[in-house]
TORMI-991002 format. One record per residue (C-alpha): residue number from 1; residue in three letters; x, y, z. Coordinates in nm, 2 decimals. Example, Ala and Ser with C-alpha at 12.3 -4.5 7.8 and 13.67 -1.06 7.14 Angstrom:
BEGIN
ATOM   i  aa      u      v      w
ATOM   1 ALA   1.23  -0.45   0.78
ATOM   2 SER   1.37  -0.11   0.71
This chain:
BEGIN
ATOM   i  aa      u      v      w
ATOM   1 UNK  -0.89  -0.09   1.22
ATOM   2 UNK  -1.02   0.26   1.39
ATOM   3 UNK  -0.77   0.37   1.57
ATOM   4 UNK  -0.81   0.70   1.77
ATOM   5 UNK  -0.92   1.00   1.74
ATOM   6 UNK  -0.56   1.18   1.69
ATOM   7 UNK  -0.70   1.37   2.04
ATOM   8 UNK  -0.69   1.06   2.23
ATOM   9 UNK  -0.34   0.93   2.12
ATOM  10 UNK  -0.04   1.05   2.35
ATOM  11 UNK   0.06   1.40   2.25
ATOM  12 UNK   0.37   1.27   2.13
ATOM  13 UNK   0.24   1.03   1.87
ATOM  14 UNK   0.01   1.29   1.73
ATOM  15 UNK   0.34   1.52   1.72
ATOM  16 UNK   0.56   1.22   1.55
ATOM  17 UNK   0.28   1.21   1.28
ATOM  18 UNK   0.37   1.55   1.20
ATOM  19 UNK   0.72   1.53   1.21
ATOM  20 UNK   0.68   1.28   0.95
ATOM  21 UNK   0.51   1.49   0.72
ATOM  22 UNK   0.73   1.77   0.74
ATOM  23 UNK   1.08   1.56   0.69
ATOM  24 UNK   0.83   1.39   0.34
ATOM  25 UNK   0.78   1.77   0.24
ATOM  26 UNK   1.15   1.83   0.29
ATOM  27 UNK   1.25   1.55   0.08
ATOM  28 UNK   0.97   1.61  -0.23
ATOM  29 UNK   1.13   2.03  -0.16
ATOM  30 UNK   1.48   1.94  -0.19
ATOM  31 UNK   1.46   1.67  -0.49
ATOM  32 UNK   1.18   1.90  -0.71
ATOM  33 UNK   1.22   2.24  -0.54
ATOM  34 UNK   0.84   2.27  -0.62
ATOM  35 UNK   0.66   2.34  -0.25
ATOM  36 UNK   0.28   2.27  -0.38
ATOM  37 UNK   0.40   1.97  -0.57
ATOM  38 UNK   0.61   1.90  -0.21
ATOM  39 UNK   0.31   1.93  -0.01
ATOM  40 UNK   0.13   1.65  -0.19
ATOM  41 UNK   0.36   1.37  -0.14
ATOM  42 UNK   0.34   1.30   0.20
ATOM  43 UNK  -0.06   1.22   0.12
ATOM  44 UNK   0.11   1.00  -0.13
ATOM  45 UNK   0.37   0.79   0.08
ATOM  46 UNK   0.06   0.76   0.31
ATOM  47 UNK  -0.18   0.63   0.09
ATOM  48 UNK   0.09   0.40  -0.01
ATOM  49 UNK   0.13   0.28   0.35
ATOM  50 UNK  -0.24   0.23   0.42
ATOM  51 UNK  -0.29   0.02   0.07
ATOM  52 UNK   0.01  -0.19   0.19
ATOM  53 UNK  -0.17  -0.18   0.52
ATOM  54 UNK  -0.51  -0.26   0.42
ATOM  55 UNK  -0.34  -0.57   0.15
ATOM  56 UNK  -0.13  -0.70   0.47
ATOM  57 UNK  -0.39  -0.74   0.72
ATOM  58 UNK  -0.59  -0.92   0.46
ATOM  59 UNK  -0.39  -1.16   0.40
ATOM  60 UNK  -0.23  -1.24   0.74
ATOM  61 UNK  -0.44  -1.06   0.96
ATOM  62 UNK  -0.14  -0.81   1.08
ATOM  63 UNK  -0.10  -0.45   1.03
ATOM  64 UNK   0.22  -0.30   0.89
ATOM  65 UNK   0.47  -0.26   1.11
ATOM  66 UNK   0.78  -0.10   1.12
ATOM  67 UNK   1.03  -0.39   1.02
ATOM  68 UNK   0.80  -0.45   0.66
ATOM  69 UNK   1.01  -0.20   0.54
ATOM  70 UNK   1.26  -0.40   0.46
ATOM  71 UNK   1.04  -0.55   0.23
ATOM  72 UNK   1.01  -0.28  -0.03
ATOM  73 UNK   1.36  -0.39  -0.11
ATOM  74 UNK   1.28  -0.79  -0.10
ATOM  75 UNK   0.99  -0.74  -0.32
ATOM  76 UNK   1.24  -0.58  -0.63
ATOM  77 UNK   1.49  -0.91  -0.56
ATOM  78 UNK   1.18  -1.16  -0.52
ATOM  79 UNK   0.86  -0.98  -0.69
ATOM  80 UNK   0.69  -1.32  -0.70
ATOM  81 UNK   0.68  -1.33  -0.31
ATOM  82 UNK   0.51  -1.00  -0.25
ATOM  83 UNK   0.36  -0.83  -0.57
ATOM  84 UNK   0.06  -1.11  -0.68
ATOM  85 UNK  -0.08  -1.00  -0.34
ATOM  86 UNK  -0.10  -0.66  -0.43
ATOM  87 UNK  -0.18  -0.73  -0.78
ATOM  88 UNK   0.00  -0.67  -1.05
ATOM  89 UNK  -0.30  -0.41  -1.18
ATOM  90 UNK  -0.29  -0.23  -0.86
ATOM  91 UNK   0.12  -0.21  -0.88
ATOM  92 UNK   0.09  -0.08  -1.29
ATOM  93 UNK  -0.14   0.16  -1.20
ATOM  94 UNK   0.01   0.29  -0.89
ATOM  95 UNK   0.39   0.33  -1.13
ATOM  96 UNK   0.17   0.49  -1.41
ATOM  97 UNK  -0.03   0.75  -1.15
ATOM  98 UNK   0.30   0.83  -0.97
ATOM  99 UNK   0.43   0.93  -1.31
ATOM 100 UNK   0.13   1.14  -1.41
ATOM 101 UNK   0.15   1.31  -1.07
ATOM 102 UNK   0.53   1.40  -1.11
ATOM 103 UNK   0.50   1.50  -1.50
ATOM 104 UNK   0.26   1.72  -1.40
ATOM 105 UNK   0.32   1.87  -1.07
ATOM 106 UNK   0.68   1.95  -1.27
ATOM 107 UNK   0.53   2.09  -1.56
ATOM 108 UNK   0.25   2.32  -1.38
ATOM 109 UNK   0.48   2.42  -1.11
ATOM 110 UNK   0.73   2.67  -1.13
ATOM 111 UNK   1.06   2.55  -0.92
ATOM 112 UNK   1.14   2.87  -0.65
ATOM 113 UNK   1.42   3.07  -0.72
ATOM 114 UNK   1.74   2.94  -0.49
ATOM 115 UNK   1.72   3.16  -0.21
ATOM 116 UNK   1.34   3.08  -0.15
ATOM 117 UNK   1.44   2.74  -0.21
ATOM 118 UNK   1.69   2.68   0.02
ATOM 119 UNK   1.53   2.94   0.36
ATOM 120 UNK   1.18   2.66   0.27
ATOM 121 UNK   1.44   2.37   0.27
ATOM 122 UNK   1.55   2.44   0.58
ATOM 123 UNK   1.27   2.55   0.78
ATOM 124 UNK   1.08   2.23   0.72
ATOM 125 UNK   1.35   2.00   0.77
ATOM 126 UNK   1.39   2.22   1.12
ATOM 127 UNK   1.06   2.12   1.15
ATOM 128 UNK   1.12   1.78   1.09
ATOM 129 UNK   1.37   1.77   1.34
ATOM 130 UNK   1.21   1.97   1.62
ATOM 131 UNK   0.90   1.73   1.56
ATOM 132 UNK   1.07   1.45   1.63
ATOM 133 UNK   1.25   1.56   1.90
ATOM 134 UNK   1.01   1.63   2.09
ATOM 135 UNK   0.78   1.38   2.00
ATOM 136 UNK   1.04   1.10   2.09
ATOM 137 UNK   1.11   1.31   2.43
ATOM 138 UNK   0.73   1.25   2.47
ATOM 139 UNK   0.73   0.91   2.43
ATOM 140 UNK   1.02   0.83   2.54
ATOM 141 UNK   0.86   0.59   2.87
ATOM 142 UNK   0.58   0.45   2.62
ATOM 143 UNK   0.64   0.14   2.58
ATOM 144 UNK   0.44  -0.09   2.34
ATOM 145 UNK   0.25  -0.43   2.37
ATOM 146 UNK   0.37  -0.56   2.07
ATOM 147 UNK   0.02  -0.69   2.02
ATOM 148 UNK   0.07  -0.49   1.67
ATOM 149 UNK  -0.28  -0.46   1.62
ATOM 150 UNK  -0.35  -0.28   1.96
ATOM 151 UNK  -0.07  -0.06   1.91
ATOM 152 UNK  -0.17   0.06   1.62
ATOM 153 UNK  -0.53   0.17   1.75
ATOM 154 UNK  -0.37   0.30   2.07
ATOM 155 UNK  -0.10   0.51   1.89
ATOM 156 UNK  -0.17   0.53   1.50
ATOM 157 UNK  -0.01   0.41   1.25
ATOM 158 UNK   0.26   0.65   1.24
ATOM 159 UNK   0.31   0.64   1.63
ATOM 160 UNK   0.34   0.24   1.63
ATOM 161 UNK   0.60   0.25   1.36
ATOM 162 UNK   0.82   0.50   1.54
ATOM 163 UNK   0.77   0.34   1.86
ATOM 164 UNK   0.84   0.01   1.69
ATOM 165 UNK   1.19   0.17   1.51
ATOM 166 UNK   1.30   0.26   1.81
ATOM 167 UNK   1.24  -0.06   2.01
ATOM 168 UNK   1.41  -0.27   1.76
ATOM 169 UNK   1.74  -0.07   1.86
ATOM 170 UNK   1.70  -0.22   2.21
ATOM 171 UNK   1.88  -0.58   2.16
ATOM 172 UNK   1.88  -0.77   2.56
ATOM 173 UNK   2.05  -1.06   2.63
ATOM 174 UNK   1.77  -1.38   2.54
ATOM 175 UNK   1.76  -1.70   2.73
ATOM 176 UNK   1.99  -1.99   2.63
ATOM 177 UNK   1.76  -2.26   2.61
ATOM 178 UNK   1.98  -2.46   2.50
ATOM 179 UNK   2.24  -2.42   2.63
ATOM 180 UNK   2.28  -2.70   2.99
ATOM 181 UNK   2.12  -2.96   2.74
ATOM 182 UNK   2.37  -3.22   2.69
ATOM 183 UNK   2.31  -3.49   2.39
ATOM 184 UNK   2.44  -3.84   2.52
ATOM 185 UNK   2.82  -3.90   2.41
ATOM 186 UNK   2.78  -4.14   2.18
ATOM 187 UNK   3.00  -4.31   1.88
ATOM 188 UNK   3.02  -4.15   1.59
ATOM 189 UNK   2.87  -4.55   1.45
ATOM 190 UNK   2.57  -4.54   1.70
ATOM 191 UNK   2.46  -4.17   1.69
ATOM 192 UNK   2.10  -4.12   1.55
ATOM 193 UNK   2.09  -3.89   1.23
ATOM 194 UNK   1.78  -3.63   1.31
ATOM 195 UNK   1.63  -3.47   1.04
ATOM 196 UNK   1.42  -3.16   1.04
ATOM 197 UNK   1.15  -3.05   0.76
ATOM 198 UNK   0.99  -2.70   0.80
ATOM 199 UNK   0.73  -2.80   0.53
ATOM 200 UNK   0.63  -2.49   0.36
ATOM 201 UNK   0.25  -2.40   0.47
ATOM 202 UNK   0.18  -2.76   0.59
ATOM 203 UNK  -0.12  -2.82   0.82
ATOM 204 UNK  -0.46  -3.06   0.80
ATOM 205 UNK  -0.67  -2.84   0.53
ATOM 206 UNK  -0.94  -3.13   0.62
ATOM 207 UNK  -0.99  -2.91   0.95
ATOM 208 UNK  -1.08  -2.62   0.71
ATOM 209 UNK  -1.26  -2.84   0.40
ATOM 210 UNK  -1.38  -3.14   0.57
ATOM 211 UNK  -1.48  -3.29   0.17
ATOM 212 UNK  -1.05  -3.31   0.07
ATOM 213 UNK  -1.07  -3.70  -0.07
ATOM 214 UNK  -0.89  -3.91   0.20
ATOM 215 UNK  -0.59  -3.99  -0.07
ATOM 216 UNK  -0.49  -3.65  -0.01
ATOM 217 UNK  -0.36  -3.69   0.34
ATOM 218 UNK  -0.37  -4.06   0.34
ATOM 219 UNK   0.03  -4.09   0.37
ATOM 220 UNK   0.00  -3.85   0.66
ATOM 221 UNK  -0.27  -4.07   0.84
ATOM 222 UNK   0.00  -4.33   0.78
ATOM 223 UNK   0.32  -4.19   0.92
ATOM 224 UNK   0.09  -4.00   1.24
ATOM 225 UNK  -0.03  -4.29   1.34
ATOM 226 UNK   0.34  -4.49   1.38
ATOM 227 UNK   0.48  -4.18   1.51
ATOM 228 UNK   0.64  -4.11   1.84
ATOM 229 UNK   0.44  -3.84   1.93
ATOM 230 UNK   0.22  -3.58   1.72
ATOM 231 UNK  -0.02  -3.29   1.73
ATOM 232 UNK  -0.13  -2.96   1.67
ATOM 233 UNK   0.11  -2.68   1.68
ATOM 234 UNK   0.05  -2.33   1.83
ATOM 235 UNK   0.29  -2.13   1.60
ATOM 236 UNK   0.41  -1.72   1.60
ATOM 237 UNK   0.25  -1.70   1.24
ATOM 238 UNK  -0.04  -1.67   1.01
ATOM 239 UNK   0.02  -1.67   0.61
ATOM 240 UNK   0.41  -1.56   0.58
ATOM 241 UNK   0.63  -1.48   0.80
ATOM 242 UNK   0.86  -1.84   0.81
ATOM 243 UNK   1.14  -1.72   0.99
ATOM 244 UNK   0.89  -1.66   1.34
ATOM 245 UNK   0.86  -1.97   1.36
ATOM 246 UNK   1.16  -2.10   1.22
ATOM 247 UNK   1.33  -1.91   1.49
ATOM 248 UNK   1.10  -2.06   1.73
ATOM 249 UNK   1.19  -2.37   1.65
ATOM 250 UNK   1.57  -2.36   1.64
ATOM 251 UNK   1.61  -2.12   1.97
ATOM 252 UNK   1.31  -2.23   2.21
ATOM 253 UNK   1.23  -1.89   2.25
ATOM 254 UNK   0.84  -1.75   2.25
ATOM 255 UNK   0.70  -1.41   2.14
ATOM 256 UNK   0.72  -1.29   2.45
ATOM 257 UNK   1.05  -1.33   2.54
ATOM 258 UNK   1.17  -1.14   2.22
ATOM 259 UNK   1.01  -0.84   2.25
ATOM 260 UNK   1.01  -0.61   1.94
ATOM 261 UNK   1.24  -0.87   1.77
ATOM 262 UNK   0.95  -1.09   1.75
ATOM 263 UNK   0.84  -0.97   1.40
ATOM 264 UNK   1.14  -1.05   1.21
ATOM 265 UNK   1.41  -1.18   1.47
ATOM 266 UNK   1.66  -1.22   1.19
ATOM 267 UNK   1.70  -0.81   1.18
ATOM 268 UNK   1.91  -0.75   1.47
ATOM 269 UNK   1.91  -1.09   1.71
ATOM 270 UNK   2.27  -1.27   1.59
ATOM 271 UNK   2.45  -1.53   1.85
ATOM 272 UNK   2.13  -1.71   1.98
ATOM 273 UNK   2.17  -2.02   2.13
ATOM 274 UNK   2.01  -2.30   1.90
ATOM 275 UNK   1.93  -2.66   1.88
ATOM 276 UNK   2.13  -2.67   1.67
ATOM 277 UNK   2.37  -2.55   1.88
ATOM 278 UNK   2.30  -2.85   2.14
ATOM 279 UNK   2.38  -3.15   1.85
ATOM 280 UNK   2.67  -2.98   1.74
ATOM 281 UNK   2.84  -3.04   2.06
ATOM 282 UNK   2.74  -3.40   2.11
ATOM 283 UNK   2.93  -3.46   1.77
ATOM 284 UNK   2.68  -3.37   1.50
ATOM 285 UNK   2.70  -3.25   1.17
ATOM 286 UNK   2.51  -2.96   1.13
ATOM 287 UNK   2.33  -2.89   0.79
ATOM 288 UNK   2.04  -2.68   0.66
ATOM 289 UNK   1.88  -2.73   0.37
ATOM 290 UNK   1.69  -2.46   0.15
ATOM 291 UNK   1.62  -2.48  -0.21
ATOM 292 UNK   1.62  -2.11  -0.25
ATOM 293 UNK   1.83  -1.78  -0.21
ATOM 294 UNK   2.06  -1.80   0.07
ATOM 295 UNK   2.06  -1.40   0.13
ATOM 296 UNK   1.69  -1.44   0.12
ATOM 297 UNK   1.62  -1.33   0.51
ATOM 298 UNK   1.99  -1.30   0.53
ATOM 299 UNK   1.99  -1.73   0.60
ATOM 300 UNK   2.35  -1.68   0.48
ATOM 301 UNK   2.46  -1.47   0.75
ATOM 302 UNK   2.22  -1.60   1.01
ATOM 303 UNK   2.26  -1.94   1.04
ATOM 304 UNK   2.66  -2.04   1.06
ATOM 305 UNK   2.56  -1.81   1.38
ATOM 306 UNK   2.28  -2.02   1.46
ATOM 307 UNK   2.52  -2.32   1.49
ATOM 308 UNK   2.51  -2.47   1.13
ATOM 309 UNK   2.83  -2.62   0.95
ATOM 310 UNK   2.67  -2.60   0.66
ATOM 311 UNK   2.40  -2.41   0.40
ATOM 312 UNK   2.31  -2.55   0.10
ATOM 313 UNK   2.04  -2.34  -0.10
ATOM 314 UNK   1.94  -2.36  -0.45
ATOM 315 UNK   2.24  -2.35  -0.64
ATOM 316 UNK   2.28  -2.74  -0.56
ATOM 317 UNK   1.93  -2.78  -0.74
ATOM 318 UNK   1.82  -2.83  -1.11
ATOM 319 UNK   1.61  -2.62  -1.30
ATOM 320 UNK   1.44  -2.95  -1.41
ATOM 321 UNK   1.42  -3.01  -0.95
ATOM 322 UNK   1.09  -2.75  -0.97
ATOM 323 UNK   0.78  -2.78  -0.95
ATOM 324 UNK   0.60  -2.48  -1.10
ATOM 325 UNK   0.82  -2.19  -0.96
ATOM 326 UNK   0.97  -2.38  -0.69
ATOM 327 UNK   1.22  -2.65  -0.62
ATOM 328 UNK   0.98  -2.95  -0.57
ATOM 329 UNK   0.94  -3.12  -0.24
ATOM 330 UNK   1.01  -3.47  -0.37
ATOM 331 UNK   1.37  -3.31  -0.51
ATOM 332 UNK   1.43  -3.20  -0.19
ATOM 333 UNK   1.35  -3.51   0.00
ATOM 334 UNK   1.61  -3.67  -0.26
ATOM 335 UNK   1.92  -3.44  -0.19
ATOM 336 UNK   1.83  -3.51   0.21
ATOM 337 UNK   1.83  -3.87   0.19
ATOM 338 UNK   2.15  -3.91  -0.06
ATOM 339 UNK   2.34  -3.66   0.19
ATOM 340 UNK   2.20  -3.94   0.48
ATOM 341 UNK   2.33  -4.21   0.32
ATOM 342 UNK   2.62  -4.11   0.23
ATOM 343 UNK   2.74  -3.95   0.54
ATOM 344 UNK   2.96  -4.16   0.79
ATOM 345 UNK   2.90  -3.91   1.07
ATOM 346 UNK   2.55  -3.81   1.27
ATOM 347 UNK   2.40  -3.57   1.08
ATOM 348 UNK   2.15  -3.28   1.22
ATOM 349 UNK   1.96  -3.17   0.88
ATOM 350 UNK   1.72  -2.88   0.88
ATOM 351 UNK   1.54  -2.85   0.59
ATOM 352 UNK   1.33  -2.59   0.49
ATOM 353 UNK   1.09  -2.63   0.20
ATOM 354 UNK   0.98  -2.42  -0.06
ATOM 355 UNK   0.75  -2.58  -0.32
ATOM 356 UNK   0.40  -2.49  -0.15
ATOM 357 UNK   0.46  -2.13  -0.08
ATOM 358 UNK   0.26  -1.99  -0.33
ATOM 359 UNK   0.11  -1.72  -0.43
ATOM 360 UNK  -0.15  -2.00  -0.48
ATOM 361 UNK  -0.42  -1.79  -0.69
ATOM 362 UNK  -0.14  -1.77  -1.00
ATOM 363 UNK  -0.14  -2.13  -1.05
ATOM 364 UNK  -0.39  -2.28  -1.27
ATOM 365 UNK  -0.51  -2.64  -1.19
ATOM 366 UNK  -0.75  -2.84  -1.43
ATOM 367 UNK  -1.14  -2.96  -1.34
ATOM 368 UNK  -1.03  -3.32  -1.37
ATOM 369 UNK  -0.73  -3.28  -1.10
ATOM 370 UNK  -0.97  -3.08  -0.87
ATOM 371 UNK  -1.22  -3.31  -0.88
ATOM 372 UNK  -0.97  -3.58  -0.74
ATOM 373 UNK  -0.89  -3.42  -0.46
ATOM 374 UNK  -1.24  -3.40  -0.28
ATOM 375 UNK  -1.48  -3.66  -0.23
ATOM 376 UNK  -1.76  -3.47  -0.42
ATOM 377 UNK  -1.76  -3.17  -0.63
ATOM 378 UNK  -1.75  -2.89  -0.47
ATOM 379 UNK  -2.02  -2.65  -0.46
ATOM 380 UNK  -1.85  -2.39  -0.49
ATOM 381 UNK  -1.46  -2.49  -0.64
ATOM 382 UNK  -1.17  -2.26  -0.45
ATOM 383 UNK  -0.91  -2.29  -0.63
ATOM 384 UNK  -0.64  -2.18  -0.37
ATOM 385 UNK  -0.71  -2.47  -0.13
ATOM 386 UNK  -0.71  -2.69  -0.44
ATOM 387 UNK  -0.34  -2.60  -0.58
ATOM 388 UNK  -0.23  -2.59  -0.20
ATOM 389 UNK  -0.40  -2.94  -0.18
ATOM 390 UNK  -0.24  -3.08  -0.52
ATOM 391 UNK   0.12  -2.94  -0.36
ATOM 392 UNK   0.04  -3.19  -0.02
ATOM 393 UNK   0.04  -3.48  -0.25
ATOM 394 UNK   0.41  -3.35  -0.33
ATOM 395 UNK   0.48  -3.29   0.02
ATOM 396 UNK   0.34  -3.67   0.07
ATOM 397 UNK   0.56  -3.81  -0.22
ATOM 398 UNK   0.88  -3.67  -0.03
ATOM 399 UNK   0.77  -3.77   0.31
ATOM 400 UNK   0.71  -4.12   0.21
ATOM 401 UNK   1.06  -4.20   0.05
ATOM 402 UNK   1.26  -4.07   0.27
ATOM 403 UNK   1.08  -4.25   0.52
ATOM 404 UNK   1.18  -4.55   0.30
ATOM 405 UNK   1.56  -4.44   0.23
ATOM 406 UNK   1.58  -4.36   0.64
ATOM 407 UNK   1.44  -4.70   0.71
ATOM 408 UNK   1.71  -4.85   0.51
ATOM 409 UNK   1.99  -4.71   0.67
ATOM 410 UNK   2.20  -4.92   0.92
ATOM 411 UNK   2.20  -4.61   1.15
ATOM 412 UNK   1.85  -4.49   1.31
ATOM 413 UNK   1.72  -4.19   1.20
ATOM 414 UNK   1.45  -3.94   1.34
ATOM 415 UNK   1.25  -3.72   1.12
ATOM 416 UNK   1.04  -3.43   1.26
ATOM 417 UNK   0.82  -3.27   1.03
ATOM 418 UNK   0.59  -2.97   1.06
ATOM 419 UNK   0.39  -2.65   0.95
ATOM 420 UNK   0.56  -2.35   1.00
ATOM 421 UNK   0.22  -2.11   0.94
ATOM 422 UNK  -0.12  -2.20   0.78
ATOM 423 UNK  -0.09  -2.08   0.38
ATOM 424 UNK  -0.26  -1.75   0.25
ATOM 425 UNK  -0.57  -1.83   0.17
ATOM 426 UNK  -0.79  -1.55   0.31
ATOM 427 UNK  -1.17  -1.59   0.09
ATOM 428 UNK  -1.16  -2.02   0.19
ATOM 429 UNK  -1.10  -1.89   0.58
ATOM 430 UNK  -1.37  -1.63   0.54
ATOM 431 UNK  -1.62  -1.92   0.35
ATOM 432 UNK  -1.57  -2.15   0.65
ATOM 433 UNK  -1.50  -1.93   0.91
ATOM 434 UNK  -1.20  -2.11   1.01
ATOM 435 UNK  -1.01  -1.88   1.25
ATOM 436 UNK  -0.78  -2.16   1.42
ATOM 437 UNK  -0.38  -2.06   1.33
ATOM 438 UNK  -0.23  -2.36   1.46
ATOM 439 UNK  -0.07  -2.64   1.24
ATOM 440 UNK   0.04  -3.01   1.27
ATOM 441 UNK   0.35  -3.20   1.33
ATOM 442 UNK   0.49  -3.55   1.39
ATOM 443 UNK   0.81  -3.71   1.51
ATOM 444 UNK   0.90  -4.06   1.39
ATOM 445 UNK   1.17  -4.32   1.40
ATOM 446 UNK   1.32  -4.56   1.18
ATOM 447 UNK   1.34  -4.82   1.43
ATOM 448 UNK   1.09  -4.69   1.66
ATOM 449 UNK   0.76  -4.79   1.56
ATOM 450 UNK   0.44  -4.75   1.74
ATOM 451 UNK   0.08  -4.90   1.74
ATOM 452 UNK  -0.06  -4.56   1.74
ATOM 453 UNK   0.14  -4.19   1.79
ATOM 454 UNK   0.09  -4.04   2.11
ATOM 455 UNK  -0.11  -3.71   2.07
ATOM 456 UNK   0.04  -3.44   2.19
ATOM 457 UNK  -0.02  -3.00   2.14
ATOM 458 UNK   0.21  -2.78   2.25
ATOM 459 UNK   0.36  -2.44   2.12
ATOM 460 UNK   0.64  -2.45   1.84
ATOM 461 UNK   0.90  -2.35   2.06
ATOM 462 UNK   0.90  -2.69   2.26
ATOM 463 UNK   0.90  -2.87   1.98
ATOM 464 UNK   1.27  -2.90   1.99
ATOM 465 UNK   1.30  -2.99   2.33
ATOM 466 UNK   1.05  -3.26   2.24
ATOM 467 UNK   1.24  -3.42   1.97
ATOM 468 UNK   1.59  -3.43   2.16
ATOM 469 UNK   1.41  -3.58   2.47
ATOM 470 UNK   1.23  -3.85   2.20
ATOM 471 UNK   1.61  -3.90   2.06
ATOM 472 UNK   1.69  -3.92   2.39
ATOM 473 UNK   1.55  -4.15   2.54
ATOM 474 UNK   1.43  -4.38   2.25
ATOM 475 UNK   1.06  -4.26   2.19
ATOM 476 UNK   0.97  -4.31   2.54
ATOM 477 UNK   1.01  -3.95   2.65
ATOM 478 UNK   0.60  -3.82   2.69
ATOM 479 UNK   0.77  -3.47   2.69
């Protein structure tokens, strides 16, 4: 990344740095009370963060920031979401060289006597403290682009994440996009049931590959081209990272407009106005529906807030419902379309879908199926963008009967269905130089059909605002 020279970072950055090696030495002092063993774990933690770092930007072209932390503690509740990207090598090797490095600084090292101990304890942590004191006094008008990239060059690493830290604390009102829209007041009998799907990874891979078999997005051909409207989608993500654009989506809200809060708006941002929201008051039932941990990105806590009634995650799911390690997009589609038929009120159903996150390397897929899903051989056979391209067929499967089950239903029904962030697959982007982040969507109705769906691009957080002005006004709206 070269950032700069530490003699051409603010003064205060280059002081923060330092503050944050002396508060590491006070810790490794006051848990081992061995100073040289002390004195080599802030090089430690470091190299920890710049690994992290260096495995991060990798994959989805973003330093580490500040609000990853949290994810130390995700990856020991959901180790298949963050450690194959590391690699479980790298991870043994880093637990078995940590405990060689603490064996032996232990056993080599004399601990002080007490009253060495504790005057060494205390000066560094006064160190600590007087560091970031005035390192935070120095910084204290610097305000960051939250282009995290060019804050980390400007400042360092350490100086983004402190500045980052204490930006998050700053929580402003947001705009309620939301809020003056007004559904029309219709019967409960006449109401439109809307459905949502947040399809895990989703976009066109034929803009990447252009040699995926025409089977492979042939349903999606199908459904785009008697949509409403469809197109690209310019969306707050690359790799991971759903809930950017999931919050997008449900508030309105860009980048931005968000600040800090941008890189994980579920940390701090609570009562946000939603669409959600906006159907709730024209009589809706509100639903979300994600076959996986409900504390996962605290959803739990998040989304009655967010203006849901309800939040049904994995427990309602079978083991027999997944597909690999996931709850299978055709299960999904199933639950959706039962809860749709047998409702006798409008339903608003968010669904988020989980069977095509990945890690995509760890599955295995045979020569035979891979063949299938390109038109010739390829060259050189990635098997990442094959697994991803075997889990569209899934995502097809599902799209296609619910389409069916929503047709049949005497009340008309929208569906909205898009990408929320193009899947980790960093060596096929780097083969094809494909640098384009954006993914696709398409709104349909059941009673709505067109000759041929409008085209339309926009960023995800009008894609809301779309959909209720195609509910709206029948199709006709051209947003």
């Amino acid at each position: 990344m070269r950032p700069r020279p530490v003699w051409r970072r603010p003064a205060g950055c280059w002081v923060l740095h330092l503050g944050g090696v002396w508060l590491l030495f006070a810790a490794g002092l006051l848990a081992f009370r061995r100073p040289w063993f002390a004195a080599c774990q802030p090089l430690a933690w470091h190299f920890l963060i710049l690994a992290v770092n260096a495995v991060k930007r990798d994959a989805l072209r973003e330093p580490f920031l500040f609000q990853d932390f949290e994810y130390f503690s995700d990856m020991l509740r959901h180790p298949r979401l963050y450690l194959p990207f590391f690699g479980y090598l790298n991870a043994l090797m880093g637990v078995l060289a940590a405990t060689v490095f603490i064996v032996t600084g232990v056993l080599i090292e004399p601990a002080l006597a007490s009253d060495v101990w504790w005057g060494s304890l205390t000066a560094s942590a006064g160190l600590a403290v007087a560091a970031f004191f005035c390192g935070a006094l120095a910084t204290r008008r610097l305000r960051p682009s939250f282009d995290a990239e060019s804050d980390v060059r400007t400042y360092g690493l350490a100086g983004a994440l402190f500045l980052y830290a204490r930006e998050e604390r700053r929580v402003s009102p947001l705009p309620a996009r939301f809020d003056d829209v007004r559904l029309p007041a219709e019967g409960a009998s006449s109401a439109a049931h809307v459905v949502v799907v947040q399809s895990e990874s989703f976009f066109d891979a034929r803009r990447v590959c252009a040699d995926v078999a025409p089977a492979v997005y042939e349903w999606f051909d199908s459904v785009r081209a008697t949509s409403a409207i469809h197109g690209l989608l310019t969306v707050p993500a690359w790799g991971a990272n759903t809930v950017r654009s999931e919050f997008a989506f449900l508030s309105g809200l860009r980048n931005e407009q968000l600040g800090v809060h941008q890189f994980n708006p579920y940390r701090r941002l609570r009562e946000v106005g939603t669409v959600a929201h906006a159907f709730r008051r024209a009589g809706y039932r509100t639903v979300c529906v994600h076959p996986y941990a409900a504390a996962f990105y605290a959803r739990d806590r998040q989304f009655p807030l967010f203006g849901f009634d309800e939040f049904i995650d994995i427990e309602a799911f079978d083991p027999a419902d997944k597909v690999g390690a996931y709850v299978g997009d055709v299960a999904l589609g199933r639950r959706v379309a039962a809860m749709l038929e047998a409702a006798t009120e409008p339903l608003f159903v968010f669904t988020i879908s989980m069977e095509n996150h990945g890690p995509l390397h760890l599955e295995q897929i045979a020569p035979d199926e891979e063949a299938a899903l390109y038109r010739k051989r390829p060259s050189e056979p990635q098997r990442e963008l094959s697994v991803y391209l075997r889990h569209v067929l899934n995502a097809g499967k599902m799209q296609s009967e619910l389409c069916e089950r929503l047709s049949g239903l005497e009340r008309e029904s929208w569906l909205c269905w898009y990408g929320d962030h193009l899947p980790i697959m960093p060596s096929v982007y780097r083969k094809e130089d494909f640098e384009d982040s954006r993914t696709d969507y398409f709104v349909w109705s059941s009673r709505q059909r067109r000759a041929a769906g409008e085209r339309a691009d926009m960023h995800m957080a009008d894609l809301a605002a779309e959909l209720i002005g195609q509910v709206c006004n029948g199709g006709r709206n051209n947003g």
